[in-house]
C-alpha positions as CSV (number, residue, x, y, z in Angstrom):
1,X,33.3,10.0,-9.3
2,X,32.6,13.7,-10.6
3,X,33.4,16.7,-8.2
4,X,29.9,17.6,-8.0
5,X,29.3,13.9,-6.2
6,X,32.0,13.9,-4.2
7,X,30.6,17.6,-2.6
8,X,27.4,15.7,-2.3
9,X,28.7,13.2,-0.5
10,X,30.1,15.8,2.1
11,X,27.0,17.5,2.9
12,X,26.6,13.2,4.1
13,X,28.6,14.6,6.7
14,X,25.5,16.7,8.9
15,X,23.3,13.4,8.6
16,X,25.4,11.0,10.2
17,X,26.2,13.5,12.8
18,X,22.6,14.2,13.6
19,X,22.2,10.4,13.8
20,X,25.0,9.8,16.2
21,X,23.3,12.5,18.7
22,X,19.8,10.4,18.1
23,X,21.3,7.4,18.9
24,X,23.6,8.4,22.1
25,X,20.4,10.5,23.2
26,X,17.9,7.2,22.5
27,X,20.3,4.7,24.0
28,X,22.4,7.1,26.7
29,X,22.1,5.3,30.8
30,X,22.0,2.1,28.6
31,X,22.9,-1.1,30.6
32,X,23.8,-4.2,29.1
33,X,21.5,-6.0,31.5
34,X,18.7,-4.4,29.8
35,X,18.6,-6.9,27.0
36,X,17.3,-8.9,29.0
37,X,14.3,-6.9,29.1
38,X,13.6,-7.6,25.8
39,X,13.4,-11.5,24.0
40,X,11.4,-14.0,22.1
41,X,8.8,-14.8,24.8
42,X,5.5,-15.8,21.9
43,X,7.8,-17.1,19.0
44,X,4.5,-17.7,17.3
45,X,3.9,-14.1,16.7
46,X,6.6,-14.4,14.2
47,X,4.4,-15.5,11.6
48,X,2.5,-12.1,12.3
49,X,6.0,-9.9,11.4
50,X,6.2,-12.0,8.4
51,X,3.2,-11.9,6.6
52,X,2.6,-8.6,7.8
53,X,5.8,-7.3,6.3
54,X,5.2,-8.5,2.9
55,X,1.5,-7.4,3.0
56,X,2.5,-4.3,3.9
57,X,4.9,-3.9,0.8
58,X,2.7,-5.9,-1.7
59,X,0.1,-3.2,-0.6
60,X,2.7,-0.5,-1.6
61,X,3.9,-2.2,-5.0
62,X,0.1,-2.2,-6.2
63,X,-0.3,1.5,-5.4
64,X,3.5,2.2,-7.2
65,X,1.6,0.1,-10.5
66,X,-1.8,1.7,-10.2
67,X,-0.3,4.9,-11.0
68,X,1.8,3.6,-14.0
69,X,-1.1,1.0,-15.2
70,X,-2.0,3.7,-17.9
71,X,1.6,3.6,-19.0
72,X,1.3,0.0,-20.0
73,X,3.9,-1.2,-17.3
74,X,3.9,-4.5,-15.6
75,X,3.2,-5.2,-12.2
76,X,6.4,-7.2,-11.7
77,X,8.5,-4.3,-13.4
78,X,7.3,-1.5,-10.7
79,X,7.4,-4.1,-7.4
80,X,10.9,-4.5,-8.7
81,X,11.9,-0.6,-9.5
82,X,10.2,-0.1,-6.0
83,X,11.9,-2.5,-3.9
84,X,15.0,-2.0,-5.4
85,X,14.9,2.2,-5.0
86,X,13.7,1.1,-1.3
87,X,16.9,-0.9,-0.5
88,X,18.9,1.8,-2.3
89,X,17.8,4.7,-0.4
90,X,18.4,2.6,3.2
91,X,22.3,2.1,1.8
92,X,23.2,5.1,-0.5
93,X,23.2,8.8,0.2
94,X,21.1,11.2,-1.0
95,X,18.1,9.3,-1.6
96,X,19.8,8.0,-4.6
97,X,17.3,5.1,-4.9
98,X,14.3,8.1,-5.7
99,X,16.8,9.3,-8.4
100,X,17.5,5.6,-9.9
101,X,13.6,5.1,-9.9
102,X,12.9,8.3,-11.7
103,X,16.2,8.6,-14.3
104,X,17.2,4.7,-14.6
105,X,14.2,2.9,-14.4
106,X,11.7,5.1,-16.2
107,X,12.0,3.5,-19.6
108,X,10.9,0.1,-17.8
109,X,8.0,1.1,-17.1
110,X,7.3,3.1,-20.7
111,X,7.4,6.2,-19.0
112,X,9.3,9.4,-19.1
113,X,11.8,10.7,-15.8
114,X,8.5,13.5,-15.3
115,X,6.1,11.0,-15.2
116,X,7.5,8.9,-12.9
117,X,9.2,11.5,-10.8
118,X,5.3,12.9,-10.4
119,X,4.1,9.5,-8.8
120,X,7.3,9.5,-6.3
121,X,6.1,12.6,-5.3
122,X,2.4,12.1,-5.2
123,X,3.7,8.5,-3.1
124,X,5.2,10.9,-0.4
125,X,2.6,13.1,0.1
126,X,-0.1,10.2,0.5
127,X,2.2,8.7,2.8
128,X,2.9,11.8,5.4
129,X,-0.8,12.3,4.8
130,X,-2.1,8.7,6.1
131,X,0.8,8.6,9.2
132,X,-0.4,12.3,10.4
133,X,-3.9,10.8,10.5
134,X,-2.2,8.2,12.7
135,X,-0.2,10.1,14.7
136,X,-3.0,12.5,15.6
137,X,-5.8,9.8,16.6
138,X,-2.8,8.1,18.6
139,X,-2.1,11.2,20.2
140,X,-5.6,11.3,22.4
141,X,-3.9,7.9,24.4
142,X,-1.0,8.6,25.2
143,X,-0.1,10.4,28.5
144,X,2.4,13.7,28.8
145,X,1.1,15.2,26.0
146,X,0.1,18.9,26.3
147,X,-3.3,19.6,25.3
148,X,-1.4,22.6,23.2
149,X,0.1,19.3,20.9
150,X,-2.7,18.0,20.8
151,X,-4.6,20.9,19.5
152,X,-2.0,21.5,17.3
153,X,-2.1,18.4,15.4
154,X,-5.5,18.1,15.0
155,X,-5.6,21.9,13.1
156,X,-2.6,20.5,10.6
157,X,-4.2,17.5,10.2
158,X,-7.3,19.4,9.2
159,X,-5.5,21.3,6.8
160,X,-3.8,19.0,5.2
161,X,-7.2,16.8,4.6
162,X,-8.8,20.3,3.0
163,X,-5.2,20.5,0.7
164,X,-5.3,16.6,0.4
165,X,-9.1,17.3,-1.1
166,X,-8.5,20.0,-3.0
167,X,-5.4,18.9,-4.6
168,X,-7.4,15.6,-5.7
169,X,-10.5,17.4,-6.7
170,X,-9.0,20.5,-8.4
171,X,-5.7,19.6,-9.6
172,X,-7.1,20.8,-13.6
173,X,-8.2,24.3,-12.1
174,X,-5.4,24.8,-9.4
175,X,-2.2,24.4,-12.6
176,X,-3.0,28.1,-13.2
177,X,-2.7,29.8,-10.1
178,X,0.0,28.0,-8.4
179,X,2.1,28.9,-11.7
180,X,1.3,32.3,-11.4
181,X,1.8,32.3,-7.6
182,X,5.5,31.4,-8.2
183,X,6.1,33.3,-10.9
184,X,5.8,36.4,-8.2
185,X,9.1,35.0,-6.7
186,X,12.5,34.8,-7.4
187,X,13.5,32.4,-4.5
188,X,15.1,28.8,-5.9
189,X,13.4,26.6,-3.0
190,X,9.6,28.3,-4.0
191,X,10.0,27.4,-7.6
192,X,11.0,23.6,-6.8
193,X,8.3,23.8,-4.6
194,X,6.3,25.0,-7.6
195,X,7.3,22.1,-9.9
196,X,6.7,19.5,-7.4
197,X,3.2,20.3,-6.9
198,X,2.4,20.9,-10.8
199,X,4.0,17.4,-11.4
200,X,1.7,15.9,-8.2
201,X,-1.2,17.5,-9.7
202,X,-0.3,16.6,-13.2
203,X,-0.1,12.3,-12.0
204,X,-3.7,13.4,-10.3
205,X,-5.3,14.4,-13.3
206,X,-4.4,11.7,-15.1
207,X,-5.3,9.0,-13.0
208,X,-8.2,10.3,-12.3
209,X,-10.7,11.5,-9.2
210,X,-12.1,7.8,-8.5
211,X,-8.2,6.3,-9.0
212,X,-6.7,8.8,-6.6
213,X,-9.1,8.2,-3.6
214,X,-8.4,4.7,-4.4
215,X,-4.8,5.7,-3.9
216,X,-5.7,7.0,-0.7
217,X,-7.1,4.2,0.7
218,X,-4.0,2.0,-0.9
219,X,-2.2,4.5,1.3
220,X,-4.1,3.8,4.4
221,X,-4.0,0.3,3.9
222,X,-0.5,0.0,4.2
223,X,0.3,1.6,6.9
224,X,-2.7,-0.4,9.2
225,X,-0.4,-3.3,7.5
226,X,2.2,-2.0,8.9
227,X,0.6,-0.9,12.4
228,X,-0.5,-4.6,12.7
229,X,3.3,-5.7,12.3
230,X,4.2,-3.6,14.9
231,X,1.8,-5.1,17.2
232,X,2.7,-8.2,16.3
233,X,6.6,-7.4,17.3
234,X,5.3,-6.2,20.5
235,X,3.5,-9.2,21.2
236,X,6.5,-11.4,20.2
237,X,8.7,-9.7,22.8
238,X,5.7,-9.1,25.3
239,X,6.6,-5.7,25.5
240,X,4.4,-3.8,27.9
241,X,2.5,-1.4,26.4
242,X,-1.3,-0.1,25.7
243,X,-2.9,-1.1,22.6
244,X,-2.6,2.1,20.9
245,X,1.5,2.5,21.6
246,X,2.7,0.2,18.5
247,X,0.3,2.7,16.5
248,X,1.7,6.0,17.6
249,X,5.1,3.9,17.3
250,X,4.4,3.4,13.8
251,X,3.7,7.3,12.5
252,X,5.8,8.7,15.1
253,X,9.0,6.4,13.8
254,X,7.9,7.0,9.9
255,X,7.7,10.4,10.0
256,X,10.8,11.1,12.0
257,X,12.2,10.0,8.0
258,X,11.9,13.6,7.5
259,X,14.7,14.8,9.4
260,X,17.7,14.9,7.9
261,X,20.3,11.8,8.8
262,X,21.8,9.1,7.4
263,X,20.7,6.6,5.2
264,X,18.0,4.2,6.2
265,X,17.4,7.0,8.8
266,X,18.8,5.7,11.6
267,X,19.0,7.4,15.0
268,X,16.0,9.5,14.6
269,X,14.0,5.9,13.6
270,X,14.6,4.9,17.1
271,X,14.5,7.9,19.2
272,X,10.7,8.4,17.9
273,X,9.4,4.8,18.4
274,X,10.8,4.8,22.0
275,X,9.7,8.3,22.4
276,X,5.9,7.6,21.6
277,X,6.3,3.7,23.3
278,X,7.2,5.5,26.2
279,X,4.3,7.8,25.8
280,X,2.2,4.7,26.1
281,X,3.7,2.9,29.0
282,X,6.7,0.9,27.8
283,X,9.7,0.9,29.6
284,X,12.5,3.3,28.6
285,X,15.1,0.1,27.8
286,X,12.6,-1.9,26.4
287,X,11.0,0.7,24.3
288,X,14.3,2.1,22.7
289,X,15.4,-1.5,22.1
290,X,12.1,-2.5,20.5
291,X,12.8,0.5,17.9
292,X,16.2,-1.0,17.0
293,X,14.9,-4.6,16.6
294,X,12.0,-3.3,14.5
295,X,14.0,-0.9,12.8
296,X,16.9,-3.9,11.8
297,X,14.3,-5.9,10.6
298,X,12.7,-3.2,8.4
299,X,16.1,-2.3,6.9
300,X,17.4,-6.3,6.1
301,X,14.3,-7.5,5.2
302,X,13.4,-4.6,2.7
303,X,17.4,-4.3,1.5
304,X,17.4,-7.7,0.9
305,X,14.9,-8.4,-0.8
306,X,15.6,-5.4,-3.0
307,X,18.9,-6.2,-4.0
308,X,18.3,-9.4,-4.3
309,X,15.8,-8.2,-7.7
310,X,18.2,-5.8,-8.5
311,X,21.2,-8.4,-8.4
312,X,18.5,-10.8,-10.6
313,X,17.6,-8.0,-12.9
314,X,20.9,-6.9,-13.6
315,X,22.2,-10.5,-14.6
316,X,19.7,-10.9,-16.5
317,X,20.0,-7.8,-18.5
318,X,23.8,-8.8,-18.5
319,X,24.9,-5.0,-17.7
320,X,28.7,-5.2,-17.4
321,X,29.4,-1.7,-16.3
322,X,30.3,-0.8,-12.7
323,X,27.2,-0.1,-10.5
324,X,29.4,2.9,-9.5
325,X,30.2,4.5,-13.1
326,X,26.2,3.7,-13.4
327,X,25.7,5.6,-10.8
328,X,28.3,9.0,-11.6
329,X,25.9,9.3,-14.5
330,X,22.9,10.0,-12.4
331,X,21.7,13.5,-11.6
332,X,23.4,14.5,-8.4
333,X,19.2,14.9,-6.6
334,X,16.1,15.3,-7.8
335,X,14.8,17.9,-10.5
């Protein structure tokens, strides 16, 4: 391993700290008597986890291919890439699965490292988009929450629609000025910011006004996938709740993936889905254990199924060389 990974792999070091403190501050006063709180009560409800779970993904996989389809790649090749960059990024640090998807995979899907790093990016902003709607609308049912938040919220929701609009709208006119907006500073973190949005904007002029609404609503789709999974593990376990609390659970947990932790996010996962179960009437024990059950599911499910095509792809391909000398070759994070 080059000296460049192993330093890398130190700044690891902050994350799984940060995740420690989420989980002793999620699961502190916990009492071993409290799993009884939480068990199998409508096994039938099973069935919902499933099928919701690979909705959910198949949903995801579609919108990965829609904005590749021009590209002449398969279906099959970018549920694969997908799944496999999923799994990655829950067991290797650094979101190393992003960079496999971008720099390793890009030639399966008759694209270049740009292209596809422009639809990861484009993916992520669709997704904190669609789970901010959620969170917001989830926010007017829960209890303990300041009508300041709530206010709040609903003005950066509002903004983001207008940027979400504009960006799909005027991604042609607004190359220009964001270019020469950056070019007025020097700082390192601006012009990434700079070449992020240009490559966003770049995947949305391709694809198109009518394709990228359609990505939208691919985007909402999944995640109401996903909010119906979460009620359907609530119902399995009878855990007592409102009807909006799985919902909150769902954008609050998702977008607590933006603070910085270990891989797979764990720590912060569970604090926010007991935080906003909570919100909703759950019991503290209940609702933090709820978030690990959901969150082990979500993390062997989606890493297994993952490595499972990337175990099948790479035997078939009959690579021979160390996944780990694979990996040294890989750009230490995203361009």
């Amino acid at each position: 391993m080059s000296r460049e990974h192993r330093l890398n792999l130190l700044k690891m070091v902050p994350g799984l700290l940060i995740s420690v403190f989420f989980l002793w501050w999620t699961f502190r006063g916990f009492d071993v008597a409290d799993l009884e709180s939480v068990r199998f009560v409508a096994p039938a409800w099973i069935v919902g986890v499933v099928v919701f779970t690979i909705a959910g993904y198949t949903v995801r996989c579609i919108r990965a291919w829609w904005m590749l389809r021009s590209m002449k790649a398969r279906f099959s090749d970018c549920a694969r890439i997908f799944m496999t960059s999923l799994a990655a990024n829950n067991i290797l640090p650094l979101r190393i699965g992003d960079v496999m998807r971008v720099f390793t995979y890009a030639p399966d899907v008759n694209a270049t490292p740009s292209m596809v790093l422009s639809t990861v990016i484009l993916e992520k902003l669709l997704d904190v988009f669609s789970l901010a709607v959620l969170f917001t609308i989830t926010m007017h049912g829960g209890r303990a929450v300041s009508p300041k938040l709530r206010g709040g919220a609903e003005i950066g929701l509002a903004i983001s629609a207008v940027c979400l609009l504009v960006l799909v709208f005027g991604a042609h006119t607004l190359q220009q000025p964001v270019r020469n907006l950056a070019a007025k500073s020097g700082n390192r973190f601006v012009k990434k910011i700079e070449h992020w949005l240009l490559l966003a904007m770049e995947c949305i002029e391709k694809i198109g006004v009518g394709g990228s609404l359609l990505l939208v609503a691919f985007s909402f789709l999944a995640w109401t996938i996903e909010g119906l999974l979460y009620v359907s593990a609530a119902k399995l376990v009878a855990l007592k709740t409102d009807a909006t609390g799985p919902w909150q659970a769902v954008s609050q947990a998702n977008l607590s993936f933006l603070i910085p932790s270990s891989p797979g996010g764990i720590g912060p996962f569970e604090w926010a889905c007991k935080d906003a179960l909570v919100r909703h009437g759950a019991p503290a024990p209940a609702a933090g254990l709820f978030g690990l059950l959901i969150h082990a599911w979500l993390f062997v499910s989606i890493t297994g199924v993952g490595g499972a095509l990337f175990l099948m792809h790479r035997l078939h391909r009959g690579r021979r060389k160390p996944l780990v000398e694979e990996l040294d070759t890989l750009p230490a994070e995203l361009p």
